[in-house]
C-alpha positions in Angstrom: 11.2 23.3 -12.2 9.1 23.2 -9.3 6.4 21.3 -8.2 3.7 22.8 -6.1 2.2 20.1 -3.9 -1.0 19.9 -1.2 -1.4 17.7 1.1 -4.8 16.2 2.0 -4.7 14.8 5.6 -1.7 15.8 7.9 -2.3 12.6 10.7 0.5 9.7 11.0 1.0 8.1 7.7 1.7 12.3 6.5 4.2 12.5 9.2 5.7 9.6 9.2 6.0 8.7 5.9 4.9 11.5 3.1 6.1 14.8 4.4 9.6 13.5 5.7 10.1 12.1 1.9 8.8 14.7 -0.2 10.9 18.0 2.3 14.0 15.9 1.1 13.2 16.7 -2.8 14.4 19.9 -4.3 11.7 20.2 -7.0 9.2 20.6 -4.4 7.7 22.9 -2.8 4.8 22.2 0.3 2.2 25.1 -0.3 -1.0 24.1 0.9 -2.1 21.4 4.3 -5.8 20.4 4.7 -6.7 18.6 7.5 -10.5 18.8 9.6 -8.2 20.0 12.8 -7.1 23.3 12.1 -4.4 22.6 14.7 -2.7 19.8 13.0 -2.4 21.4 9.6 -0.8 24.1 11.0 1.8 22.4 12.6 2.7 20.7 9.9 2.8 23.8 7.8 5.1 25.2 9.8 7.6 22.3 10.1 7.2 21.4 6.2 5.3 24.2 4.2 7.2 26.9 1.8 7.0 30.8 3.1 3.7 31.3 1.4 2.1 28.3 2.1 -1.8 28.1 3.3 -3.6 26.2 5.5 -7.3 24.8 5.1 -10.2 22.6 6.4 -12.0 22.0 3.5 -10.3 20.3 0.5 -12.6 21.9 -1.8 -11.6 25.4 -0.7 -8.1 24.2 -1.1 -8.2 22.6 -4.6 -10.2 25.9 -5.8 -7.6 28.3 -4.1 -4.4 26.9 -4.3 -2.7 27.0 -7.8 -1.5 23.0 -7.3 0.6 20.3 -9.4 -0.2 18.0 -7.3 -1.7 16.6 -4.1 -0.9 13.5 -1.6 -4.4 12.5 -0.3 -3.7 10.5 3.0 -7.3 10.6 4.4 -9.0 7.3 6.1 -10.2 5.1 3.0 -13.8 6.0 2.8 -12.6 9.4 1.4 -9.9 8.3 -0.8 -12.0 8.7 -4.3 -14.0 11.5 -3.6 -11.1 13.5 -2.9 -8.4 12.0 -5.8 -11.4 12.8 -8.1 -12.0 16.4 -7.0 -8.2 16.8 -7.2 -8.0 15.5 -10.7 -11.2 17.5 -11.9 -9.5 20.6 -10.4 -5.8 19.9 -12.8 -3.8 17.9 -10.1 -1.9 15.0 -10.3 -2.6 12.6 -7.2 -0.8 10.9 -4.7 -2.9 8.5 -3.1 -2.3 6.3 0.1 -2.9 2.8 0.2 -5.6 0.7 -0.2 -6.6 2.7 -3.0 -10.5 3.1 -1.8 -12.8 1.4 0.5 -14.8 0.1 -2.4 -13.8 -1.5 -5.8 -16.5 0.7 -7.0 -14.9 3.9 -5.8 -11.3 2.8 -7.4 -13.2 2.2 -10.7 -14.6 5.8 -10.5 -10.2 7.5 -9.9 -9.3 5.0 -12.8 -12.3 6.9 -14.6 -10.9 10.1 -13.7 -7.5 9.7 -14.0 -8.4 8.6 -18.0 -11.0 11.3 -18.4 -8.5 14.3 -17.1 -5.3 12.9 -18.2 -3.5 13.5 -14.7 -1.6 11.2 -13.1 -2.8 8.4 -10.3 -0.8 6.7 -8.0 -1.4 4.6 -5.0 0.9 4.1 -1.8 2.3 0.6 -2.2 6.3 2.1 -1.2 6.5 -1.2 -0.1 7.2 -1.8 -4.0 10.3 0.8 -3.2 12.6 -1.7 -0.8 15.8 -3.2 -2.1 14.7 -7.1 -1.8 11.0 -6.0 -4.2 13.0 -4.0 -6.7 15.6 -6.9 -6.9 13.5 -9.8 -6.7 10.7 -8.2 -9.2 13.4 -7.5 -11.6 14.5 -11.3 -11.5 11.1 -12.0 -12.1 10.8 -10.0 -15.0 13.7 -11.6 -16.3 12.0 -15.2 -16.0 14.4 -16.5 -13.7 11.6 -17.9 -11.6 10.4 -19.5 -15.0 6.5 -19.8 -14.8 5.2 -18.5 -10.8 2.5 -20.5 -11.1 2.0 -19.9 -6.8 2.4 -17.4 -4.3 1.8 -16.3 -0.5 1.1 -13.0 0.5 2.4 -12.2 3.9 0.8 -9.8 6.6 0.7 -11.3 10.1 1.1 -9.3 12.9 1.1 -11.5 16.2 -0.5 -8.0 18.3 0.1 -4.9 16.8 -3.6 -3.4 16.3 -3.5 0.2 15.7 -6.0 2.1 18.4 -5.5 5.7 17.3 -7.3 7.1 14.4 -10.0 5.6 12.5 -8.7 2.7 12.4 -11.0 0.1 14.1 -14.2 1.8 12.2 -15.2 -0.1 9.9 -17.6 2.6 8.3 -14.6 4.8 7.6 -12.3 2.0 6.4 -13.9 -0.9 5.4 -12.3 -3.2 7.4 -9.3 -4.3 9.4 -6.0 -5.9 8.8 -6.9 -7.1 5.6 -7.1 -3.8 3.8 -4.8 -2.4 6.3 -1.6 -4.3 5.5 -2.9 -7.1 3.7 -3.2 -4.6 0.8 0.9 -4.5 0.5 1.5 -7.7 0.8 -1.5 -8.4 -2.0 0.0 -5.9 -4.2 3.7 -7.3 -3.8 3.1 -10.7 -4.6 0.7 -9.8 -8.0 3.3 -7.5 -8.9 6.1 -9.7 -9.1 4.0 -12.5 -10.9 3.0 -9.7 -13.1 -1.2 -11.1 -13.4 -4.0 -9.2 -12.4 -6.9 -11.4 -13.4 -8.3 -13.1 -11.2 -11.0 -15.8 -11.5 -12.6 -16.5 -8.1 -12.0 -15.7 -4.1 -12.3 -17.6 -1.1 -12.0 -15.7 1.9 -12.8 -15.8 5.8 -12.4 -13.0 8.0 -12.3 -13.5 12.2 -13.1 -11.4 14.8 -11.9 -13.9 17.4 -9.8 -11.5 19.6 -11.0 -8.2 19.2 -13.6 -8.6 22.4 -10.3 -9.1 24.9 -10.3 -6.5 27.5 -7.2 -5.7 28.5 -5.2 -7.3 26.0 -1.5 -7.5 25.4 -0.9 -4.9 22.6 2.2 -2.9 20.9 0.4 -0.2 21.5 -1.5 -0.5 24.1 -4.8 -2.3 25.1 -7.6 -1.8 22.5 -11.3 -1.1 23.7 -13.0 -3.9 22.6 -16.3 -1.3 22.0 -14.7 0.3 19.5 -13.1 -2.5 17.6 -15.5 -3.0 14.7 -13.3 -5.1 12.0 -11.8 -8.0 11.7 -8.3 -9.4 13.5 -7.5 -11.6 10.9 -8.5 -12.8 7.2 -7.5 -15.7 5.5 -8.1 -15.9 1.4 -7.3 -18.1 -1.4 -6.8 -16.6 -4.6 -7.4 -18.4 -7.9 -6.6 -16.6 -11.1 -7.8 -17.1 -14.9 -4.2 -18.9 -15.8 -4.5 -21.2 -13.4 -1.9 -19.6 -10.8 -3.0 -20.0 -6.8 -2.5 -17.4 -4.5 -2.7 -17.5 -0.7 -3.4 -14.3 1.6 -2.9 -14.1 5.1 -3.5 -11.1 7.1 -3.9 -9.7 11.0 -3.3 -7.6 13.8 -3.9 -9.9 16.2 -3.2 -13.6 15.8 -1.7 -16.1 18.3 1.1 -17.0 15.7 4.8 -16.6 15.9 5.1 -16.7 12.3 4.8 -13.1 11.8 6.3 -11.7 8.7 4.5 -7.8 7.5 4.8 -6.9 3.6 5.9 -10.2 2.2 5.8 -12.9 -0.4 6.7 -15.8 -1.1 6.9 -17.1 -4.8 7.4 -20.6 -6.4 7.7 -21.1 -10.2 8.9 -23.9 -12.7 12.4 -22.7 -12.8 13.3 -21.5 -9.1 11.5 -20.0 -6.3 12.3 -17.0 -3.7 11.1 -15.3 -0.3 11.3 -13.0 1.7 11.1 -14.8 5.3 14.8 -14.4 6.1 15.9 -11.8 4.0 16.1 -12.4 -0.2 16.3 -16.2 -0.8 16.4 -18.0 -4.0 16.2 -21.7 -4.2 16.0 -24.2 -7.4 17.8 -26.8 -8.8 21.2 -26.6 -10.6 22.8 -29.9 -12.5 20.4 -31.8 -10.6 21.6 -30.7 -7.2 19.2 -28.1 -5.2 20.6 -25.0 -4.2 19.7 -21.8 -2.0 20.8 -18.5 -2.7 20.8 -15.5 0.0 21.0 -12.3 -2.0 22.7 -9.6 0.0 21.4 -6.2 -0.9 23.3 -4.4 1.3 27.4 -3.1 0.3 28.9 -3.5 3.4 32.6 -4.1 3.3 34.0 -0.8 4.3 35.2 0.1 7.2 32.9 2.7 8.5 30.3 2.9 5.9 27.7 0.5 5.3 25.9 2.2 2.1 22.7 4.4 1.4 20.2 3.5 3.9 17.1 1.2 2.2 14.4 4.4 2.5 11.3 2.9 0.2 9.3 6.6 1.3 12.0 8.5 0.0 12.4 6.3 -2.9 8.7 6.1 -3.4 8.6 10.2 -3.5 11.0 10.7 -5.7 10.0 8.1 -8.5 6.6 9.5 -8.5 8.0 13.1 -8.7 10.0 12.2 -11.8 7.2 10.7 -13.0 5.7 13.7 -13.4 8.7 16.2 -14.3 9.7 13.5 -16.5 5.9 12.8 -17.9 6.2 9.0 -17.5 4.1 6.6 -15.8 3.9 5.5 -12.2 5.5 2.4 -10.9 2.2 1.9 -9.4 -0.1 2.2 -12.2 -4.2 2.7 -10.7 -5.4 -0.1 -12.8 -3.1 -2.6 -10.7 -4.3 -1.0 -7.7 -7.7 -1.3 -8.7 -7.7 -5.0 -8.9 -6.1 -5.6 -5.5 -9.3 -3.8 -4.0 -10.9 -5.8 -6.5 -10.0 -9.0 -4.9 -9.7 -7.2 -1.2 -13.4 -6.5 -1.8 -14.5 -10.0 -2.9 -12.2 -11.6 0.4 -14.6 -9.6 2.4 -18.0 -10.8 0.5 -16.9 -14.1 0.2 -16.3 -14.3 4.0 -20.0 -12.4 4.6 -21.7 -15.1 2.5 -19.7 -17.9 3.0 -19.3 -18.5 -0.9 -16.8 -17.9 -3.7 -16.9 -14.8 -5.9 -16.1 -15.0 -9.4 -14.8 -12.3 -11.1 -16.2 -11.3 -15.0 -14.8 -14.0 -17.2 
């Protein structure tokens, strides 16, 4: 069987990440590429589309001309639910990148849709995908961590702020770093405790280096007129069990502690992170121990294993998903509540007081 797939948005994250994955998967076939430039559609059509495949502006036109499966929105976040719900009303199932929406609201609404048409919903979190998350989440589930009663989400960058696209506006995205990378590391660390009820938020977000002219970048100096978000967000997470989480976030932070898309976990029976690799630490017959879990098979001469790809493996889990009609590793009500607590982070810090979620 094959699965006939659009894709909503042909700018970095499609070429980088989406359309690399999905042209390595047999049941699929590229057949449609929207995007507002014309020009970038087309290329993309051409490196990655199927003989017949079309090329639009408007996603409308596409989702009412295009017999789809399924589409891969990958559009700045203000146009994340509008689009996933179109796509749903119209009979596809939808891919959609992370954060899920700019607005808890606006996830409510696809989690609504996704219910109301029966399609699938998924959100981008192939961070979910890597060999240390799949190992240490099923050691989780197993209770070998006992209780995890704590946990840090991870996301500094020390200067990495991205100047192309959209994303510095906050109108389009709804913020900075926070919603930007913070989201993985958020959705990482309440996956593995496995709790997604939260109680209340604390949160602060700092725009204490964006005005720099000429600053020392990865990519390159940002113009300090169009940075219009945050460079860093700090938040404190309680949830309705009791359990503390803290969130750290940013693109620009004079830190050498910078760790991207990690967590670190401590519970009543052992603890992990992810700082150096996989570690494990606890106490055995009352001597402490540490544990460094190596993921990778090694020990041939020249052949070091399958490569860690968490896109590829991202794209083909949620393509089974549907051949197979299971659900999602990333189920939309878990991603809901990370924009949940995304949302009230950024409230908290406007008003300078907690938010407490429905109890």
């Amino acid at each position: 069987m094959s699965l006939k797939v659009g894709i909503i948005g042909c700018g970095g994250i499609a070429e980088g990440k989406h359309l690399p994955a999905l042209a390595k998967i047999q049941e699929v076939e590229l057949v449609a590429f929207c995007d507002l430039i014309k020009e970038r559609a087309e290329k993309n059509c051409e490196k990655y589309g199927s003989e017949t495949a079309q090329v639009f502006t408007d996603y409308n036109e596409m989702l009412a001309f295009s017999d789809l499966d399924l589409v891969h929105v990958l559009t700045p976040n203000n146009s994340h639910a509008p689009i996933s719900v179109a796509a749903m009303e119209a009979g596809c199932h939808v891919m959609c990148e992370k954060p899920m929406a700019k607005t808890a609201a606006q996830a409510k609404e696809m989690v609504a849709a996704a219910k109301k048409t029966g399609k699938k919903l998924t959100i981008g979190y192939q961070n979910r995908f890597r060999k240390d998350a799949q190992y240490l989440q099923e050691i989780c589930t197993e209770g070998e961590l006992g209780e995890i009663y704590f946990g840090k989400a991870h996301a500094i960058r020390r200067r990495a702020v991205p100047t192309w696209g959209v994303f510095l506006d906050e109108k389009a995205q709804g913020g900075g770093p926070l919603i930007d990378i913070g989201t993985h590391a958020l959705d990482l660390t309440l996956w593995m405790m496995d709790n997604y009820e939260p109680k209340f938020v604390v949160g602060t977000a700092y725009r204490k280096l964006a005005e720099l002219e000429n600053a020392a970048n990865a990519w390159g100096a940002w113009d300090p007129q169009k940075y219009k978000v945050e460079d860093s967000a700090f938040g404190f997470i309680t949830m309705k069990n009791g359990a503390t989480i803290f969130l750290e976030a940013s693109w620009a932070l004079n830190s050498l502690d910078v760790k991207e898309a990690k967590t670190t976990l401590c519970g009543t029976k052992a603890g992990a992170d992810m700082n150096d690799g996989l570690t494990i630490n606890g106490e055995d017959h009352s001597t402490l121990y540490e544990k460094k879990i190596e993921l990778e098979p090694g020990g041939v001469d020249f052949y070091n294993g399958a490569a860690d790809d968490p896109a590829y493996n991202e794209a083909r889990a949620w393509i089974d998903a549907i051949l197979n009609d299971t659900a999602p590793l990333v189920k939309p009500e878990q991603a809901l509540v990370v924009t949940e607590i995304l949302e009230a982070m950024y409230e908290s810090s406007a008003t300078g007081e907690p938010v407490y979620f429905e109890q």
